[in-house]
Steps between C-alpha positions, in 0.01 A plus 500: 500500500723324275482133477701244315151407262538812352559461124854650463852306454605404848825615482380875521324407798750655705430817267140563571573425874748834532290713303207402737712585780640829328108588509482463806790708614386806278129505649566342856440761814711273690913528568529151450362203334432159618724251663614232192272238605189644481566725147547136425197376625265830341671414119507203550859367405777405644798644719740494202304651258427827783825452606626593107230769480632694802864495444389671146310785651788532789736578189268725360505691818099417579575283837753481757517106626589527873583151633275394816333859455298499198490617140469887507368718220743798375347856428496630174802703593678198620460355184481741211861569454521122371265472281636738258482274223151338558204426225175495608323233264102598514329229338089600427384184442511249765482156216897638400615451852687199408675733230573726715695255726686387187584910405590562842781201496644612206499870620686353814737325313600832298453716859544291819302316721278733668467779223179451329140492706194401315153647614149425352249735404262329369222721739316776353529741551820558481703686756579892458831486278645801758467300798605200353868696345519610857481197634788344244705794587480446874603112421805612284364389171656620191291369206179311426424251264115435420388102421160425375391813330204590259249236666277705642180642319380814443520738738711340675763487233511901511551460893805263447633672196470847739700302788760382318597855361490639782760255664690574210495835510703461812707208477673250208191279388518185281209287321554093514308269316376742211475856436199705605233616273509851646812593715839498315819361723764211464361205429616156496312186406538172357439475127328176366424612170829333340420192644125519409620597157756219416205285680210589232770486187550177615121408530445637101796291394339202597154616354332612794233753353249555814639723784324599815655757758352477878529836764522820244531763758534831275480703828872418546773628268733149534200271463347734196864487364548065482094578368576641213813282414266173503244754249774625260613138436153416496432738200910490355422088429099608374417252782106485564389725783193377724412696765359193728815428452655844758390465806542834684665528874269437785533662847369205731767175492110330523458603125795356337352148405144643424694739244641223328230274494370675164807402299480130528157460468428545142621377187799613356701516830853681477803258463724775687412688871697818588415481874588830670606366794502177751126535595407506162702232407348283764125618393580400169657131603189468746303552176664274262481213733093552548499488122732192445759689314813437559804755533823485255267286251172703477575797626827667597557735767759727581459685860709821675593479816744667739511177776673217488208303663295599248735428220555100644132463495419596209778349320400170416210658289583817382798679364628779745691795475638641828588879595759550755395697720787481752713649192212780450576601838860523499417726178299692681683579802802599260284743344350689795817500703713667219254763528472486903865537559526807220765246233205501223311911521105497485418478068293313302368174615679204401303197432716158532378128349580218674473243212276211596621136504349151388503235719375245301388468157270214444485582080837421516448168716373191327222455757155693359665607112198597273117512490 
């Protein structure tokens, strides 16, 4: 079901809703689905927003709307011929699905409404990669890009690095949000190392000395690589290195505030917080405020984030730098349909930085200057 409480920005409601019913036209046994009001009534939004969702997958070919006689599903050979230029976006990790809504609308904005599905497998295991080419085949789909990739521990990192070569052995494949640590393909991914960068040069200039970094995941490349920026200018200024100071990436969203408890609770705390990303940030805020420090005077935080409700609400107390990820997938989709319509041939992998944005710096805002 999808439901309006669900923590994504409401104006990609419409966006979940036709990939729901896109779902539902691939596995349905049925020639037809449900009358308006009660696909309505099962998601649990309103006529518009179906309304919208339909008139996409009637473009794309999926549904024929029949006035008075129903919404009926098209065959794959009804359909295929139109979705030459489709991207499947396979996301493995079902906490990036409001990502993914954000890649998809850029990759629609670069390809057309009704060009770019997005499917979760976040299951294990995974399906057989044959089957699953076959089935993109039979749906007209010309290229794949993967979301979410290198989260999954061993074994099961050998079963997803196996399933995405396979899929690429077969059809134009591309990597968003950061390379992976075993297959090699086009990549694209936000960068926030400048930003972090001109961030902690910043910090020394005004005589910050103690640095903590929260969420160092070296089990994926782009995380491992804004890592070891924050340790080379770590050791480049001969800064002091504590290791209660690193906390390392935790699986379970329950562990975030229990990992940064350590860091606050004993004498010297760090003046500066790297915070990986949003649930860190708020872990380390939750934290502060339990030990009556305050943020931009005591302690300053600077946070990563891809969502713009994230960014607002952890503006007021931390510094933020935002990755577009609406521009990543307009990147993307470039990339993989050069290769799917033959303009760019098959050659090395091309990776492409999408340079990461502040937006807000409270060091250079009177509020919270110094320590």
């Amino acid at each position: 079901m999808v439901t309006v409480t669900d923590t994504f920005d409401r104006s990609l409601l419409y966006e979940r809703v036709r990939e729901e019913l896109r779902e539902r036209c691939l596995r349905s046994e049925s020639s037809m689905l449900p009358p308006l009001r009660r696909l309505s009534e099962e998601l649990n939004v309103n006529h518009f927003t179906i309304s919208r969702a339909l008139r996409d997958l009637e473009r794309d070919g999926l549904v024929k709307i029949l006035p008075r006689r129903g919404i009926f599903i098209q065959s794959p050979n009804q359909h295929q011929s139109q979705n030459a230029n489709t991207v499947e976006l396979v996301t493995f990790n079902s906490g990036l699905r409001n990502i993914s809504l954000h890649l998809l609308h850029g990759i629609e904005e670069i390809a057309g409404g009704g060009q770019a599905h997005n499917v979760m497998l976040t299951h294990s295991p995974l399906p057989d990669p044959q089957e699953f080419i076959q089935t993109l085949r039979k749906r007209g789909v010309g290229a794949v890009l993967f979301n979410g990739v290198s989260y999954l521990p061993y074994p099961d990192s050998l079963h997803e690095a196996n399933f995405i070569y396979e899929v690429g052995q077969n059809l134009p494949i591309g990597i968003v949000g950061g390379p992976h640590q075993i297959v090699q393909a086009d990549c694209v991914y936000g960068d926030t190392r400048p930003a972090m960068r001109e961030y902690l040069e910043l910090c020394h200039q005004k005589g910050f000395e103690r640095f903590a970094y929260l969420g160092a995941d070296l089990r994926r490349p782009a995380n491992n690589e804004r890592f070891d920026c924050f340790r080379a200018f770590i050791l480049e200024h001969q800064l002091e290195w504590n290791e209660r100071w690193i906390v390392k990436s935790k699986a379970q969203s329950s562990d975030y505030r229990a990992a940064v408890q350590e860091i606050f609770q004993r004498q010297p705390i760090p003046q500066v917080v790297i915070a990986y990303n949003a649930n860190y940030a708020y872990a380390a805020l939750l934290e502060m405020q339990r030990c009556g420090l305050y943020p931009g005077k005591d302690v300053h935080l600077l946070a990563f984030t891809s969502l713009e409700s994230d960014a607002l609400a952890l503006m007021p107390d931390a510094t933020v730098v935002s990755i577009d990820e609406v521009e990543v997938g307009r990147r993307a989709y470039k990339l993989v349909h050069e290769k799917m319509t033959g303009k760019v041939p098959e050659g090395e992998p091309q990776t492409v930085h999408i340079r990461a944005t502040f937006v807000n710096n409270l060091l250079q805002e009177p509020v919270g200057e110094g320590s």
